[in-house]
Biotite code that builds the C-alpha atoms (Angstrom):
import biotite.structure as struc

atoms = struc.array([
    struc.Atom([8.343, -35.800, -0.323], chain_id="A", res_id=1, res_name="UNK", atom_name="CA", element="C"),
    struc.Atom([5.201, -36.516, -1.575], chain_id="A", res_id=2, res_name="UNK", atom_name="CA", element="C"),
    struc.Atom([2.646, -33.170, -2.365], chain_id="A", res_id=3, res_name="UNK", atom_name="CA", element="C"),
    struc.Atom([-0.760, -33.199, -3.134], chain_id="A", res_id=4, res_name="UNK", atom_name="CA", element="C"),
    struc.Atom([-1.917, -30.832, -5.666], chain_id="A", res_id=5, res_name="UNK", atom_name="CA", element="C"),
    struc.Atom([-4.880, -28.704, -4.766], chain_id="A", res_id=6, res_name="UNK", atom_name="CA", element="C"),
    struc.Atom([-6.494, -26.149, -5.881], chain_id="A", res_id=7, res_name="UNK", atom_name="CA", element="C"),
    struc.Atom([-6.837, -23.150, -3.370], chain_id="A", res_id=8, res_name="UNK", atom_name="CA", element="C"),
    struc.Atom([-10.054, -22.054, -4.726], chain_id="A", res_id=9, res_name="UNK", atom_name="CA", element="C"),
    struc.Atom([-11.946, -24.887, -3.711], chain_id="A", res_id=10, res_name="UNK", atom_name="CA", element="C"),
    struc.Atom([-13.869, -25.176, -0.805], chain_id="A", res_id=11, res_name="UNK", atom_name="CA", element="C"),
    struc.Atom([-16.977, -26.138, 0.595], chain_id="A", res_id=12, res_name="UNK", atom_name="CA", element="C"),
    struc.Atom([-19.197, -23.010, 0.337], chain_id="A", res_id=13, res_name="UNK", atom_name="CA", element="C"),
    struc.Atom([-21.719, -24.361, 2.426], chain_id="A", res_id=14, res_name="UNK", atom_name="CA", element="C"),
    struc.Atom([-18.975, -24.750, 5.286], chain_id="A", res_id=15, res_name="UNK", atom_name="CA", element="C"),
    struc.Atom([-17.979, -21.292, 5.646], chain_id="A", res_id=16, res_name="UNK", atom_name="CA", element="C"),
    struc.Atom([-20.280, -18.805, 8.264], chain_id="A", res_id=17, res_name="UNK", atom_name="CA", element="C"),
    struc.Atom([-21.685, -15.852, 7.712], chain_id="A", res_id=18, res_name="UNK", atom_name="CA", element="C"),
    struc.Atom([-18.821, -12.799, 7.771], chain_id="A", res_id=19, res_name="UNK", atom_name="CA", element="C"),
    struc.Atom([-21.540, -10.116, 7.789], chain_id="A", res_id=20, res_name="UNK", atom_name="CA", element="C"),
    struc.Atom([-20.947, -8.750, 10.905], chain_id="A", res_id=21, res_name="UNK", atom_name="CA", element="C"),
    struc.Atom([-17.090, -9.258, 11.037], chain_id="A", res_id=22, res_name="UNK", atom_name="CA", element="C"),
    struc.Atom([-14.169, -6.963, 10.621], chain_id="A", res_id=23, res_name="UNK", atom_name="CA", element="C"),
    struc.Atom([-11.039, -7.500, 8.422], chain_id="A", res_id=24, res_name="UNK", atom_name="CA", element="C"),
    struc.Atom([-8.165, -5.443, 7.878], chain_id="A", res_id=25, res_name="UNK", atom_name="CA", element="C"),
    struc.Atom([-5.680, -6.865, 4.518], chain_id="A", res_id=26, res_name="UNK", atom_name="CA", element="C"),
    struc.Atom([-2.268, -5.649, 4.830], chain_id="A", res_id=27, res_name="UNK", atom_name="CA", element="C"),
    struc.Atom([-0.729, -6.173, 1.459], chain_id="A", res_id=28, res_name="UNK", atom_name="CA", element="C"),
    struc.Atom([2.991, -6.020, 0.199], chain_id="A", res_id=29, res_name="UNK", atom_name="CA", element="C"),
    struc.Atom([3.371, -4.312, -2.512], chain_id="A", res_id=30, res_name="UNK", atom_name="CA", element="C"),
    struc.Atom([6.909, -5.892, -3.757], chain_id="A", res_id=31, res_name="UNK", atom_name="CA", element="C"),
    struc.Atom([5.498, -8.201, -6.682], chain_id="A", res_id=32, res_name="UNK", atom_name="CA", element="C"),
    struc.Atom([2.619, -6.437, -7.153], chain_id="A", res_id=33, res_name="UNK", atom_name="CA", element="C"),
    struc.Atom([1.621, -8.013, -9.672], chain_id="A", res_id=34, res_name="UNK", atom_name="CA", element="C"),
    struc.Atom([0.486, -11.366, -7.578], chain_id="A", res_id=35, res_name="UNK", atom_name="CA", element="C"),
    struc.Atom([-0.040, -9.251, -4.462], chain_id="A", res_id=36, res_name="UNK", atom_name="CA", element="C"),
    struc.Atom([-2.964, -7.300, -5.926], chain_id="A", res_id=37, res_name="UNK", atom_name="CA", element="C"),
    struc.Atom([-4.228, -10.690, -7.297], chain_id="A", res_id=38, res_name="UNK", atom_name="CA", element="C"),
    struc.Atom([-3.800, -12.116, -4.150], chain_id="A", res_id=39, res_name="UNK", atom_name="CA", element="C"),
    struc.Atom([-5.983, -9.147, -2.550], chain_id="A", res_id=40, res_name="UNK", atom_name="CA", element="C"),
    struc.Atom([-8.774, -9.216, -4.683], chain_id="A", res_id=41, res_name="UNK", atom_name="CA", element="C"),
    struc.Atom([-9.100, -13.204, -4.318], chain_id="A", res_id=42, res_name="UNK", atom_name="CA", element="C"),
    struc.Atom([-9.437, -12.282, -0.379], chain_id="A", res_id=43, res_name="UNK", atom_name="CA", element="C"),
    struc.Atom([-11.451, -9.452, -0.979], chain_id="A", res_id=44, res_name="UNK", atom_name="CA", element="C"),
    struc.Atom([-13.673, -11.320, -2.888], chain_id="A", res_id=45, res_name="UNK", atom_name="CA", element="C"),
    struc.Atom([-14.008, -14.122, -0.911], chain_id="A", res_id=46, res_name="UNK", atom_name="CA", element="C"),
    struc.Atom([-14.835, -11.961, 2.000], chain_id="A", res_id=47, res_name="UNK", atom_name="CA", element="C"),
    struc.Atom([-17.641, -10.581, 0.260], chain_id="A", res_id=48, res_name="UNK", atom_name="CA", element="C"),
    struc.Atom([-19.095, -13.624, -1.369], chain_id="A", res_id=49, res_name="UNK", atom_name="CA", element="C"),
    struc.Atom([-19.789, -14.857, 2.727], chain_id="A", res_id=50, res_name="UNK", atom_name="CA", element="C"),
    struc.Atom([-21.415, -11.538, 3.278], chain_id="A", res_id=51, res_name="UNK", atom_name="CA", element="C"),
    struc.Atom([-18.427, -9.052, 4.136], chain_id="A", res_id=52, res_name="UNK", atom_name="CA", element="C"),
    struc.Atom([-19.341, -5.256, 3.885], chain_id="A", res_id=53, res_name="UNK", atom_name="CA", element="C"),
    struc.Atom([-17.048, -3.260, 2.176], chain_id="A", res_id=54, res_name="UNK", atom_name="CA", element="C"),
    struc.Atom([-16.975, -1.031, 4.519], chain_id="A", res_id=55, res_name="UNK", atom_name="CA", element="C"),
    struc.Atom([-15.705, -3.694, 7.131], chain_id="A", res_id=56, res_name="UNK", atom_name="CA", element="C"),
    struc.Atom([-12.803, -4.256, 5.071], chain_id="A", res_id=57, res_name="UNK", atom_name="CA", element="C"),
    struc.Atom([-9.846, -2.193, 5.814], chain_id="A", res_id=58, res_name="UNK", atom_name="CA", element="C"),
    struc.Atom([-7.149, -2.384, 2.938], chain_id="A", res_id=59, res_name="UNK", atom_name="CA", element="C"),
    struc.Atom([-3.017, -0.912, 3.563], chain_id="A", res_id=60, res_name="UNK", atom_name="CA", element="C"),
    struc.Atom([-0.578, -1.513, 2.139], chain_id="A", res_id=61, res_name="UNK", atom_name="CA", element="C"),
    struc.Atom([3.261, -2.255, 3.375], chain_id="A", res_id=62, res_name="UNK", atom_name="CA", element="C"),
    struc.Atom([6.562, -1.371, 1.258], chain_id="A", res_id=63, res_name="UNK", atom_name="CA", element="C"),
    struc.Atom([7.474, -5.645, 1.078], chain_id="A", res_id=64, res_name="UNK", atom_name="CA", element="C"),
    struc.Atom([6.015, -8.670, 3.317], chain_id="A", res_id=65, res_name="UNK", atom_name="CA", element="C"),
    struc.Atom([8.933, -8.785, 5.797], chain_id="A", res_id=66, res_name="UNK", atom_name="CA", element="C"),
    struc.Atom([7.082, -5.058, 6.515], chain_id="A", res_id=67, res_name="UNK", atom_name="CA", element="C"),
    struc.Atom([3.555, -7.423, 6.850], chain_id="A", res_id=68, res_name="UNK", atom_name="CA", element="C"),
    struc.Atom([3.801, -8.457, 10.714], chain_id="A", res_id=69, res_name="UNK", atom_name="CA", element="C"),
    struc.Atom([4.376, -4.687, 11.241], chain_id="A", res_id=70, res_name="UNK", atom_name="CA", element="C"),
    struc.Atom([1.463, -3.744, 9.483], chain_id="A", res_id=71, res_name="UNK", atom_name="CA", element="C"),
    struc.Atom([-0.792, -6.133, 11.131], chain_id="A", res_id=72, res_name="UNK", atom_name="CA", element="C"),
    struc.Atom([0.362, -4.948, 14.067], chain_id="A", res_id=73, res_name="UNK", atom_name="CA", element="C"),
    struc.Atom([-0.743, -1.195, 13.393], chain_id="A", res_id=74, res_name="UNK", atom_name="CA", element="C"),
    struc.Atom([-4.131, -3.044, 12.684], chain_id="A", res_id=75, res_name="UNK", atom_name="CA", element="C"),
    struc.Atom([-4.213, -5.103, 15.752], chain_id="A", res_id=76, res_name="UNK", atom_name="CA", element="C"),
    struc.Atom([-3.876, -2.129, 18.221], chain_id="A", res_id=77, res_name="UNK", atom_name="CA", element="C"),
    struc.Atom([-6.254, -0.240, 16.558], chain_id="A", res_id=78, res_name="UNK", atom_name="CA", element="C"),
    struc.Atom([-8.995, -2.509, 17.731], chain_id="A", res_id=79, res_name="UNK", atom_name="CA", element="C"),
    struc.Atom([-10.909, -2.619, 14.968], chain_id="A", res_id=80, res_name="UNK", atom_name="CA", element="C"),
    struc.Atom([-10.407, -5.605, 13.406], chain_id="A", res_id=81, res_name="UNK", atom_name="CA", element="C"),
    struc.Atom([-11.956, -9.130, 13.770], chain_id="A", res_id=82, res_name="UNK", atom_name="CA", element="C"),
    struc.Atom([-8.903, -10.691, 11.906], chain_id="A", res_id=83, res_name="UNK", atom_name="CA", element="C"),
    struc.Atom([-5.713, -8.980, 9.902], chain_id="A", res_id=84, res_name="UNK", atom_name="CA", element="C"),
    struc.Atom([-4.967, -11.338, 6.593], chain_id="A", res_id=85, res_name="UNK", atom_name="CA", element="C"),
    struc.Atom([-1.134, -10.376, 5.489], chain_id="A", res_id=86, res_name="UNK", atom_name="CA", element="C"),
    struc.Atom([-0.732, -10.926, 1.806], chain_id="A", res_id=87, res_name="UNK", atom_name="CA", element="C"),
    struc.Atom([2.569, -11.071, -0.031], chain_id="A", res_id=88, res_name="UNK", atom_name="CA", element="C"),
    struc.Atom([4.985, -13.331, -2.072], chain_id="A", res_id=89, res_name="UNK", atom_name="CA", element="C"),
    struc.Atom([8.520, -13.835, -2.104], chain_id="A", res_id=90, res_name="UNK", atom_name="CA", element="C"),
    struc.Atom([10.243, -15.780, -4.718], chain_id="A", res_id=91, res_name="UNK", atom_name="CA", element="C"),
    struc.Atom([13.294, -17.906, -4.188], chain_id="A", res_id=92, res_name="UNK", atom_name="CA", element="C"),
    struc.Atom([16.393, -16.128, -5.457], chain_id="A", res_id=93, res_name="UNK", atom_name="CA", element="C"),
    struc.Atom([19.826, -17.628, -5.386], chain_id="A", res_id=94, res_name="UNK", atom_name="CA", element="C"),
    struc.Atom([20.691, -16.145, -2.054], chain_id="A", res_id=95, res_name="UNK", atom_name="CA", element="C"),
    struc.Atom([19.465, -16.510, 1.656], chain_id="A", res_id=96, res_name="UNK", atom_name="CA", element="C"),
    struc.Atom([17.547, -13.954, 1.468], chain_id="A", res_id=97, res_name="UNK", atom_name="CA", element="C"),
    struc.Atom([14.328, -15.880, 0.431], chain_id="A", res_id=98, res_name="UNK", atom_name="CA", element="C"),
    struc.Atom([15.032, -17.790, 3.901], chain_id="A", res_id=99, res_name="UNK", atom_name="CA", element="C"),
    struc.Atom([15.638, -14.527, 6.301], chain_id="A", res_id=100, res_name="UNK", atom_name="CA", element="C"),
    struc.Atom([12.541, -13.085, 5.232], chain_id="A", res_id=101, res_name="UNK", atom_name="CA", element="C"),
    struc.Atom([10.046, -15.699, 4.787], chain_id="A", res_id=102, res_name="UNK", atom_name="CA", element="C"),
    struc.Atom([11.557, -17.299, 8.306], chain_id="A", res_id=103, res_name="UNK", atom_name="CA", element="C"),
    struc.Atom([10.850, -13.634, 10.050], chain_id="A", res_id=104, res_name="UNK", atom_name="CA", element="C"),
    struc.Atom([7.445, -12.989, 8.358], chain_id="A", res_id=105, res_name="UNK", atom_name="CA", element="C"),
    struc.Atom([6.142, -16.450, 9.428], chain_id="A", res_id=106, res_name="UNK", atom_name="CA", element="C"),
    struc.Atom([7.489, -15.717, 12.635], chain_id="A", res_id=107, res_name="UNK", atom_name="CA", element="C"),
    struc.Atom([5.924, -12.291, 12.970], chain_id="A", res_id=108, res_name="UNK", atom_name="CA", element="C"),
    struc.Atom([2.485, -12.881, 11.799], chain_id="A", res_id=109, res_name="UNK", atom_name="CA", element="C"),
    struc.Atom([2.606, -16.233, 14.119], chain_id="A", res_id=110, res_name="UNK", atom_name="CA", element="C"),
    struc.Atom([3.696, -14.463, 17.222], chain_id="A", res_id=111, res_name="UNK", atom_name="CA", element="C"),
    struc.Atom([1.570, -11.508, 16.637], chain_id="A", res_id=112, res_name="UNK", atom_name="CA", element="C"),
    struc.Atom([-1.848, -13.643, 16.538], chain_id="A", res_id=113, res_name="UNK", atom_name="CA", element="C"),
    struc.Atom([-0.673, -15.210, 19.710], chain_id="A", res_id=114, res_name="UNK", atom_name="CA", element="C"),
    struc.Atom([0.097, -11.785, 21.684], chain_id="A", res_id=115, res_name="UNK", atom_name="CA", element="C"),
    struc.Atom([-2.919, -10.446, 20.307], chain_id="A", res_id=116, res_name="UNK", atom_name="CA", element="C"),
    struc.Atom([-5.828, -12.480, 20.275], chain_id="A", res_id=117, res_name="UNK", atom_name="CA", element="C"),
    struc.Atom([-6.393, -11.936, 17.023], chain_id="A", res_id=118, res_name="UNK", atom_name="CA", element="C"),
    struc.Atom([-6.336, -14.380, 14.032], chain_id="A", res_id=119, res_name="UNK", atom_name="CA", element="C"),
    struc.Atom([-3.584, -12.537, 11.723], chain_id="A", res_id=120, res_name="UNK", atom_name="CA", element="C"),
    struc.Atom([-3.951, -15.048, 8.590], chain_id="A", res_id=121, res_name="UNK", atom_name="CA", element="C"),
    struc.Atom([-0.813, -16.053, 6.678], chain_id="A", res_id=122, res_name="UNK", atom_name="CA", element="C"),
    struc.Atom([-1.760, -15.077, 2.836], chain_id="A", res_id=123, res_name="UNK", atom_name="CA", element="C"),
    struc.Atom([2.015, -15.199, 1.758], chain_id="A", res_id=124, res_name="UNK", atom_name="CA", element="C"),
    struc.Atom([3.287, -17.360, -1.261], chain_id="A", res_id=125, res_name="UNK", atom_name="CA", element="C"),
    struc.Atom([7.004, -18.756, -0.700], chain_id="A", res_id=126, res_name="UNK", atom_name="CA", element="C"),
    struc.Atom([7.041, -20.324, -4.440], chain_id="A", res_id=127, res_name="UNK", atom_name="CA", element="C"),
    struc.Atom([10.590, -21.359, -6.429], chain_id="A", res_id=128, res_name="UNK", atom_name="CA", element="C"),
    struc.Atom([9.786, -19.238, -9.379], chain_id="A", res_id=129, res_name="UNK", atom_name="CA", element="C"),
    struc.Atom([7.327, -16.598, -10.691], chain_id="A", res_id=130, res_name="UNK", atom_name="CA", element="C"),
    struc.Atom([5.346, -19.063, -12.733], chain_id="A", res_id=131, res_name="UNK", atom_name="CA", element="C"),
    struc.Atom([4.271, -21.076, -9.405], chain_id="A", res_id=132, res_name="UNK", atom_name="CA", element="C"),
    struc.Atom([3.317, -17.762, -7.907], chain_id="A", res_id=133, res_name="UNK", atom_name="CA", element="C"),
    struc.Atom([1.203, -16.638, -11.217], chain_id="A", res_id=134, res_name="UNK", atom_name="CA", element="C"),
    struc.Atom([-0.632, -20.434, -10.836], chain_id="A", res_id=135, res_name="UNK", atom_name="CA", element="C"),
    struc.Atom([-1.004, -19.706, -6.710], chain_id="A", res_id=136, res_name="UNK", atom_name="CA", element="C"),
    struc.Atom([-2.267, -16.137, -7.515], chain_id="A", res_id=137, res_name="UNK", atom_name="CA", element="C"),
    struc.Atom([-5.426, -17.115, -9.743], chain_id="A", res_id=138, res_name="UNK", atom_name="CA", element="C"),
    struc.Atom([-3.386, -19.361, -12.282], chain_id="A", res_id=139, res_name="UNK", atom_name="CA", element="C"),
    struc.Atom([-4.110, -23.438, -12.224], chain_id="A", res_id=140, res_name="UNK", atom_name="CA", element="C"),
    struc.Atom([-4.016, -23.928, -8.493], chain_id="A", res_id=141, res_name="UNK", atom_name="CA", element="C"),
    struc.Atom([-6.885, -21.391, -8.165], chain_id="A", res_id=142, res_name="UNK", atom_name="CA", element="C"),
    struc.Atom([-6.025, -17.871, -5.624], chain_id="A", res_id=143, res_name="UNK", atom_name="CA", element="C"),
    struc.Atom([-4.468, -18.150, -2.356], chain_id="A", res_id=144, res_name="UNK", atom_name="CA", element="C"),
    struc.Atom([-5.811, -15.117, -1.308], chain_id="A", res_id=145, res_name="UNK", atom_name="CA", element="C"),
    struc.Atom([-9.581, -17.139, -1.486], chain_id="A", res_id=146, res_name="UNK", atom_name="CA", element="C"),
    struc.Atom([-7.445, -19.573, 0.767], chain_id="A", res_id=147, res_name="UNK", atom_name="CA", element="C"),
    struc.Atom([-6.119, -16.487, 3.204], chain_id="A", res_id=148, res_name="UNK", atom_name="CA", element="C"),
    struc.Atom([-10.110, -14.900, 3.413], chain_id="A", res_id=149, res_name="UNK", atom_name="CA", element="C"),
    struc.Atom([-11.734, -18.397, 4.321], chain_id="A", res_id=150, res_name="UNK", atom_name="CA", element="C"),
    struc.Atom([-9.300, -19.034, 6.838], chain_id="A", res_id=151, res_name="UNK", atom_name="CA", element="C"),
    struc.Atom([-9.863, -15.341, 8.395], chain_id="A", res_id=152, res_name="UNK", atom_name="CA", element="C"),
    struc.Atom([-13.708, -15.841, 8.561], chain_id="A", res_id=153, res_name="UNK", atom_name="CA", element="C"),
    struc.Atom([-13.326, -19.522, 10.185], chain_id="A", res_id=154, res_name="UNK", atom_name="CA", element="C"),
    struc.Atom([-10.868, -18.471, 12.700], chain_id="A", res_id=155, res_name="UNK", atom_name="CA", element="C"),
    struc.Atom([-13.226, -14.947, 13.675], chain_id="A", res_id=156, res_name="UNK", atom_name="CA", element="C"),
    struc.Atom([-15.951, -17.492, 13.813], chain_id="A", res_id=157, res_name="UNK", atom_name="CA", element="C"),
    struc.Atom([-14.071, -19.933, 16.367], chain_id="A", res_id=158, res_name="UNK", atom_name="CA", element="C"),
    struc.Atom([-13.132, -17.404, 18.537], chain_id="A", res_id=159, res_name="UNK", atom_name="CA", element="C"),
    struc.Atom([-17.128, -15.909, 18.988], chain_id="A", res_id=160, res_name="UNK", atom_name="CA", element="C"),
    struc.Atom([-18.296, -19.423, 19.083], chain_id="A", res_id=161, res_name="UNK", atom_name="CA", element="C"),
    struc.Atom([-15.348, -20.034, 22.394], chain_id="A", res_id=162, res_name="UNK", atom_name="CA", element="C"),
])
């Protein structure tokens, strides 16, 4: 299979709206922490750089990510949210595991957009080894959660523009 290597950081700036009068709510895992947080910030970032206001950001965090779909969900009845971006990273181990939960949190944050309404964007990292997550969490392939935080602004803005 043939994979073309980008970097998550780059975008067209000029191609992203205005997020100054939108809503987001980042549920974070905290298992792996360490590219988690880097994760957050990246979205956090991001958010602000199109013209999120801090205090339109709503940061929680959730014990691990298979815990993420739950989260949203807390954020998604609340109402006061735009769009819920779910950050966490699981790394293959040499069990099943890795399978169960990245199968149910794909799952969960893809049914829970559709029941919703609300975009509930899928900032997880499913890498092979801690070294790819390091280089997807602000390494050489630049910070999915810039990725996760462009994709939550697009998707707010689709849904005001239908």
């Amino acid at each position: 299979m043939s994979e073309k290597k980008k970097n998550l950081s780059d975008y067209d700036i000029h191609a992203v709206p205005d997020a100054s009068t939108m809503k987001f709510g980042i549920v974070v895992s905290e298992w792996n922490d360490e590219i988690t947080f880097a994760l957050c910030r990246g979205a956090i970032d991001t958010l602000m750089k199109h013209g999120a206001k801090d205090e339109n950001i709503q940061l929680h965090y959730v014990p691990g990510s298979f815990e993420l779909p739950l989260g949203a969900r807390f954020l998604t009845n609340a109402g006061e949210v735009d769009a819920v971006i779910c950050i966490g990273c699981v790394i293959q181990g040499e069990t099943r595991h890795f399978d169960f939960i990245c199968n149910a949190v794909a799952d969960g944050i893809t049914n829970l957009g559709l029941q919703t309404n609300v975009p509930v964007i899928f900032g997880v990292l499913t890498p092979n080894t801690w070294e790819q997550a390091k280089d997807r969490a602000g390494g050489k392939h630049g910070n999915k959660g810039d990725e996760a935080a462009i994709t939550a602004i697009k998707m707010v803005n689709l849904k005001r523009k239908i």
